[in-house]
C-alpha positions as CSV (number, residue, x, y, z in Angstrom):
1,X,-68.9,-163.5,101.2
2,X,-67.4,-165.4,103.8
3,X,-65.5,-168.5,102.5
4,X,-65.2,-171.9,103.9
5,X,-61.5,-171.9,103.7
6,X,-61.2,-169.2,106.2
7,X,-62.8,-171.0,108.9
8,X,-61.1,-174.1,108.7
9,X,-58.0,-172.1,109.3
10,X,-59.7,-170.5,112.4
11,X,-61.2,-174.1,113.2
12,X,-58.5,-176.5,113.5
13,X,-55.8,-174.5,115.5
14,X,-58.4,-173.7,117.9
15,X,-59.4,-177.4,118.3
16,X,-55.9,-179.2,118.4
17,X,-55.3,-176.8,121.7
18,X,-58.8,-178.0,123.2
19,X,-57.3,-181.8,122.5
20,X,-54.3,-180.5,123.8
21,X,-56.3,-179.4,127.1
22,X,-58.3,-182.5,127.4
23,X,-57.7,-184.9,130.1
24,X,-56.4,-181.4,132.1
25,X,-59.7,-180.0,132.9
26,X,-61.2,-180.2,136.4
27,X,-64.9,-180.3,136.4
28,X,-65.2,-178.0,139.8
29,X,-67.1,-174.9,138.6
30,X,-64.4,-172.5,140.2
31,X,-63.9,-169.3,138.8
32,X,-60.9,-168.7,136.1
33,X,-60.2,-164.9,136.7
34,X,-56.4,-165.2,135.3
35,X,-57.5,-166.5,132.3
36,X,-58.0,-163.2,130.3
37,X,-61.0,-163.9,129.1
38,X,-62.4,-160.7,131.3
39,X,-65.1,-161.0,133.6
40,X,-64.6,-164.4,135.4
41,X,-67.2,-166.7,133.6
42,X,-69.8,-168.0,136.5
43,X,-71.8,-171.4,135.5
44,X,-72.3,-174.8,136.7
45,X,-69.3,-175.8,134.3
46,X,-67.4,-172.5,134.9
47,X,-63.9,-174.1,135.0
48,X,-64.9,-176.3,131.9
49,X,-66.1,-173.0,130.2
50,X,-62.3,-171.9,130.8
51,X,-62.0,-174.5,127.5
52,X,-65.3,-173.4,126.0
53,X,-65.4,-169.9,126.5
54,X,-61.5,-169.8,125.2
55,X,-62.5,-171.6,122.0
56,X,-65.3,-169.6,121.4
57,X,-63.8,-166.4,121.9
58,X,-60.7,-167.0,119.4
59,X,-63.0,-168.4,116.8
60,X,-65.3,-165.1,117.1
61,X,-62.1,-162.9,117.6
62,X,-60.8,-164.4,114.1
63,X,-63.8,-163.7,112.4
64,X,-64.2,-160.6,113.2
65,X,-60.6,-159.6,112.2
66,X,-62.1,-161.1,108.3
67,X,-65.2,-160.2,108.4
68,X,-65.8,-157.1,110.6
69,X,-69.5,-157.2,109.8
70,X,-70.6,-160.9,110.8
71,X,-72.6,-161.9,113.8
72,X,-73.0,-164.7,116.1
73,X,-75.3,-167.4,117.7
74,X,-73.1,-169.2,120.0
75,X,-73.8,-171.6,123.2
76,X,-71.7,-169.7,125.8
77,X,-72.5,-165.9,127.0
78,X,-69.6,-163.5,125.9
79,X,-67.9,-161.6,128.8
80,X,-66.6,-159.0,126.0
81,X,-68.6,-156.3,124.3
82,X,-69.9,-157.9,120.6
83,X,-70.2,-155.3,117.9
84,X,-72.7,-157.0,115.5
85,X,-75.9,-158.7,115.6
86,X,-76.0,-161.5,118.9
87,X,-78.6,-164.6,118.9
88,X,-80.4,-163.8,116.5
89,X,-80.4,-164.3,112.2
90,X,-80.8,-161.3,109.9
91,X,-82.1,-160.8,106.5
92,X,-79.4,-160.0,103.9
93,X,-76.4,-160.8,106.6
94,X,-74.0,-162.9,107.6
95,X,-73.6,-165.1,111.2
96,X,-71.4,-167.6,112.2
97,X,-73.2,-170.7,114.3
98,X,-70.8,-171.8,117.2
99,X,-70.6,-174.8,119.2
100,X,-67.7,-174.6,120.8
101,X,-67.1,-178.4,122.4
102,X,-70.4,-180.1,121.4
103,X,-70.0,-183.3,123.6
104,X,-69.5,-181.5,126.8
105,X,-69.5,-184.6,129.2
106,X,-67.5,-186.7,126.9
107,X,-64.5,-184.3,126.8
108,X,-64.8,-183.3,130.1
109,X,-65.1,-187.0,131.0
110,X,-61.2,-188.0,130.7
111,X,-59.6,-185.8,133.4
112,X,-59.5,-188.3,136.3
113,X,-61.8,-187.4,139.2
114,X,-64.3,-186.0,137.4
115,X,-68.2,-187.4,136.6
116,X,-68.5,-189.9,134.4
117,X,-64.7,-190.4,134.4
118,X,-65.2,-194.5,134.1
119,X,-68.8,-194.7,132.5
120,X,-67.5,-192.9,129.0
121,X,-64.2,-194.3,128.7
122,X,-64.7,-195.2,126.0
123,X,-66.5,-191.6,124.4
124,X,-63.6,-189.9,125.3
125,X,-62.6,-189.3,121.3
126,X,-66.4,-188.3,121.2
127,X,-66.7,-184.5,120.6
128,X,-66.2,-181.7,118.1
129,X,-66.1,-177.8,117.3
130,X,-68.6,-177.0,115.2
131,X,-68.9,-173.6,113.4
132,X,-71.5,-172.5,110.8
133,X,-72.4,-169.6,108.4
134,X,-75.6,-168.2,108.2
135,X,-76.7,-165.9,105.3
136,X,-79.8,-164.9,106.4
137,X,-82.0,-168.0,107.4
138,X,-79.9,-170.0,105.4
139,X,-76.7,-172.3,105.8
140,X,-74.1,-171.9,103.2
141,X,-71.3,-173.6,105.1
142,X,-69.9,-174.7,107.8
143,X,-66.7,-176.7,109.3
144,X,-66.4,-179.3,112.2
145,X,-63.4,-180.2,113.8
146,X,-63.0,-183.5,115.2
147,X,-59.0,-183.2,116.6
148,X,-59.4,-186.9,119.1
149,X,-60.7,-188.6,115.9
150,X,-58.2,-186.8,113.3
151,X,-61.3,-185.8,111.1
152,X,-62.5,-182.8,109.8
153,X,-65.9,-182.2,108.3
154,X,-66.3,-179.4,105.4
155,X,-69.6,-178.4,103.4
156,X,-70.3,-175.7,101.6
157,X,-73.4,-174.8,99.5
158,X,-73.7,-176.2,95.9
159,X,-69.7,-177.4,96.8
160,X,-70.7,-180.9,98.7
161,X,-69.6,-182.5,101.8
162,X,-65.7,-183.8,102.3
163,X,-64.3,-185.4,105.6
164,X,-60.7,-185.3,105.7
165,X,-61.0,-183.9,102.2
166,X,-63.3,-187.2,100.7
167,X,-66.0,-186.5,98.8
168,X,-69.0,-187.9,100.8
169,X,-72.1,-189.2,98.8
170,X,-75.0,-191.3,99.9
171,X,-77.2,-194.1,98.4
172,X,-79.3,-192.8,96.0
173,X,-81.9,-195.4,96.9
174,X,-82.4,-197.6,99.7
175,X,-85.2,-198.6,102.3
176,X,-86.0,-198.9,105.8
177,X,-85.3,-201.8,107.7
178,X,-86.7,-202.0,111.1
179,X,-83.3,-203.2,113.1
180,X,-82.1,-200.0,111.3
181,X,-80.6,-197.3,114.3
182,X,-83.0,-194.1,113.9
183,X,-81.7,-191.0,115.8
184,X,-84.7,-189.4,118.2
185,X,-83.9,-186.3,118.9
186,X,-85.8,-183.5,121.0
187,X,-89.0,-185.5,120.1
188,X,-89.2,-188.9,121.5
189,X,-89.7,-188.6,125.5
190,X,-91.4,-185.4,125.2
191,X,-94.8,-185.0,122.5
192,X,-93.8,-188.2,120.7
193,X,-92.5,-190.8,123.2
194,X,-94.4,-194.2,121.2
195,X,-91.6,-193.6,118.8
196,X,-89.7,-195.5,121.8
197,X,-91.4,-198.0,121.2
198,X,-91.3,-198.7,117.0
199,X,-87.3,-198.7,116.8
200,X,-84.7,-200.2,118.3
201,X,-82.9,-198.5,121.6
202,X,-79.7,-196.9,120.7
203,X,-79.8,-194.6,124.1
204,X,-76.4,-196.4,125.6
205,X,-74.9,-196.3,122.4
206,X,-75.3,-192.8,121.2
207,X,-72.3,-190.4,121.2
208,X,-73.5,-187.6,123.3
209,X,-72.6,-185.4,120.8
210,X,-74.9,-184.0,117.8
211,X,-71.7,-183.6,115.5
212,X,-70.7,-186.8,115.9
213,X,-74.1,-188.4,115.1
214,X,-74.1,-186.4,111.8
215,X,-70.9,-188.1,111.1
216,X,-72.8,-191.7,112.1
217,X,-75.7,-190.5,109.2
218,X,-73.5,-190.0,106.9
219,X,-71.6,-193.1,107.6
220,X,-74.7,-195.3,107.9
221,X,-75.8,-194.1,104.1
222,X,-72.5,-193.6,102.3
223,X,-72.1,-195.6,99.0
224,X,-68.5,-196.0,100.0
225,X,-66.5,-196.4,103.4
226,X,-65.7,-193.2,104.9
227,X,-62.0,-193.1,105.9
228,X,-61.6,-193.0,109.8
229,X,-65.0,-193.5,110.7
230,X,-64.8,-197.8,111.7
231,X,-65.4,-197.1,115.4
232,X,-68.2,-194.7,115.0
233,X,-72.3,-196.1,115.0
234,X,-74.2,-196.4,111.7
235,X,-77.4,-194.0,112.2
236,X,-79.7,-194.7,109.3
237,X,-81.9,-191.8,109.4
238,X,-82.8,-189.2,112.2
239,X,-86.1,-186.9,113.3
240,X,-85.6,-184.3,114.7
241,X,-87.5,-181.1,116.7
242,X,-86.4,-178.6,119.2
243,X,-83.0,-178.8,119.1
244,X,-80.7,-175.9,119.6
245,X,-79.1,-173.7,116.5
246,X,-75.0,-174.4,117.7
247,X,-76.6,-178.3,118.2
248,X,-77.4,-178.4,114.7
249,X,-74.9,-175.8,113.2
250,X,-73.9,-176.9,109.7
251,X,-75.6,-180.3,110.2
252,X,-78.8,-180.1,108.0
253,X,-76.5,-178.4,105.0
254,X,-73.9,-181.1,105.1
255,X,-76.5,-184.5,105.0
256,X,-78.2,-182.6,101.9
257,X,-74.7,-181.6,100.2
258,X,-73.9,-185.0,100.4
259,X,-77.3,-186.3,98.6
260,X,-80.1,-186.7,101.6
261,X,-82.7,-185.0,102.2
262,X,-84.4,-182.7,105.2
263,X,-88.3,-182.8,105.3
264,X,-91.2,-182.4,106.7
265,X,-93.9,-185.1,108.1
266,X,-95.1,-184.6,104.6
267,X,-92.1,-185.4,102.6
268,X,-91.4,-181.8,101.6
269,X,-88.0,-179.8,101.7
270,X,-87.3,-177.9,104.4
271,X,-84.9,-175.6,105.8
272,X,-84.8,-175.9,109.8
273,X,-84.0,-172.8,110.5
274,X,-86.8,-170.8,109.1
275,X,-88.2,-172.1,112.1
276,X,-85.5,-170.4,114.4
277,X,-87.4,-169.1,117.8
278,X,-85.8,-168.2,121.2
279,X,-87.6,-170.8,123.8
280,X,-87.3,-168.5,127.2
281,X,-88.7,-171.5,129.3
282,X,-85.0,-172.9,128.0
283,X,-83.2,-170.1,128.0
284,X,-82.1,-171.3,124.4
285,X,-82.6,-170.8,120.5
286,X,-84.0,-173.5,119.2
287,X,-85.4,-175.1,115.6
288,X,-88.8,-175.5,116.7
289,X,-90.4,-177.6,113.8
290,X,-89.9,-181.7,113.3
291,X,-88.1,-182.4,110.5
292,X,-86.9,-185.8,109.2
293,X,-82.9,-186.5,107.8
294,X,-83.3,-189.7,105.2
295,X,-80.9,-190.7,102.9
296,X,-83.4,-190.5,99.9
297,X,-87.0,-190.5,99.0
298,X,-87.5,-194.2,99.5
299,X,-86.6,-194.9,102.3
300,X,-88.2,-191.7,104.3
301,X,-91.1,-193.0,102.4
302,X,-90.8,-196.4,104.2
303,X,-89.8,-195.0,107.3
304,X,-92.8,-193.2,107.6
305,X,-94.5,-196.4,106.4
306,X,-93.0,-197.7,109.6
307,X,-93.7,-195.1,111.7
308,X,-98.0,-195.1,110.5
309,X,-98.2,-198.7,110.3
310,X,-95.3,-200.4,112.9
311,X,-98.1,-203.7,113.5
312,X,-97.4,-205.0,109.7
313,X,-93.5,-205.5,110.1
């Protein structure tokens, strides 16, 4: 069985170089054929992919050389020939989840010249690389790298949830206040947009970067401070649908390790990624059923309270 300590030493490495590279990388989409990543990598990003698609490759390289068996759900297309399983989960084995630079526009935002260059000055720190391992359908750890802030997020299953090694835990009880920052995501704008309406608008603030809000849930629940964190928003809860695998990644596994829970409209358990399908209209592989991240019982129970009944606040 894959264990957590081995990708944390393939993690961090890989993510102080893409630090390293930051601030470096022109936004121009022109092909990288000296980089020896094989076929020159074509997309609308293809000189940012030079980062990506470098990251990527090392982390699956690595795991391979550990685990010769393990497969892979990652965002970029491989330009190498992959042994194993590709996209997909499968019964009784082993994949590894990558995101390789989840907050693409943030980190690509600091070399001068490029989009956004001014407008996110101040999300430059804002981004991570985010692995995961799969056992089937189910998460059993995962590791995200956070090199600009100088954090690194670890959970394992039945283990718990550390940043930079402290034990994170969250209220045990605590209810829903309606100034309270709720993360929308892949649901409001699409099939649900009156949730727009019944909480507050956190669109400017939000990180661009699904790692980085799971580090705002657990801040905004924790029983204590988290170390390094003071700059980053509070999210008090999150609902969720649609979302890619690599955009969730170890997500859902390190918000229940560390006390919440992940449920259903109902208020029953769930694990997202039973409900893993491959959306062609997207090209992607998504989680395609809502599911709700709240701290505890209580306050999903009043958030939904909320949500049915927004007139009596």
């Amino acid at each position: 069985m894959p264990h957590i300590d081995f990708l944390d030493q393939i993690v961090e490495p890989i993510a102080a170089w893409a630090l390293i590279k930051q601030g470096t990388v022109k936004g121009e989409g022109k092909e990288m054929p000296d980089l020896k990543l094989g076929n020159a990598i074509s997309s609308m990003k293809s000189s940012f992919s030079y980062v990506d698609a470098t990251v990527q490759k090392r982390i699956i390289q690595d795991a391979l050389s550990h685990f010769p068996d393990i497969g892979v759900i990652c965002e970029e297309k491989l330009d190498f020939d992959f042994p194993n399983h590709f996209g997909v989960l499968v019964d009784g084995k082993y994949t590894l989840i990558i995101d390789p630079i989840d907050g693409t526009r943030n980190y690509l935002a600091k070399t001068p010249g490029n989009e956004f260059h001014d407008e996110l000055k101040d999300k430059y720190d804002l981004w991570g690389v985010s692995t995961a391992i799969a056992y089937g359908r189910e998460i059993i750890g995962g590791v995200i790298s956070f090199p600009a802030l100088n954090l690194v997020l670890m959970t394992e299953k039945g283990s718990g949830t550390t940043i930079n090694h402290q034990l994170v835990k969250l209220q045990e009880s605590s209810y829903h206040n309606p100034s309270d920052y709720i993360k929308l995501s892949g649901v409001a704008g699409y099939s649900e947009p009156h949730l727009l309406d019944i909480f507050p608008d956190i669109s400017g603030k939000l990180s661009n970067s699904s790692m980085v809000d799971c580090l705002s849930l657990l801040k905004g629940s924790s029983q204590v401070p988290i170390d390094g964190t003071s700059g980053i928003l509070s999210l008090k809860a999150a609902i969720i649908r649609d979302v890619t695998a690599w955009d969730t990644g170890c997500i859902p596994l390190a918000y229940k390790e560390a006390g919440g829970i992940i449920v259903d409209e109902s208020g029953e358990s769930i694990n997202p990624f039973d409900y893993i399908t491959n959306d062609r209209s997207r090209k992607e592989i998504v989680l395609g059923k809502k599911y709700f991240m709240a701290p505890n019982k209580e306050y999903f129970n009043s958030l939904i309270e909320h949500i049915n009944h927004p007139s009596r606040v």
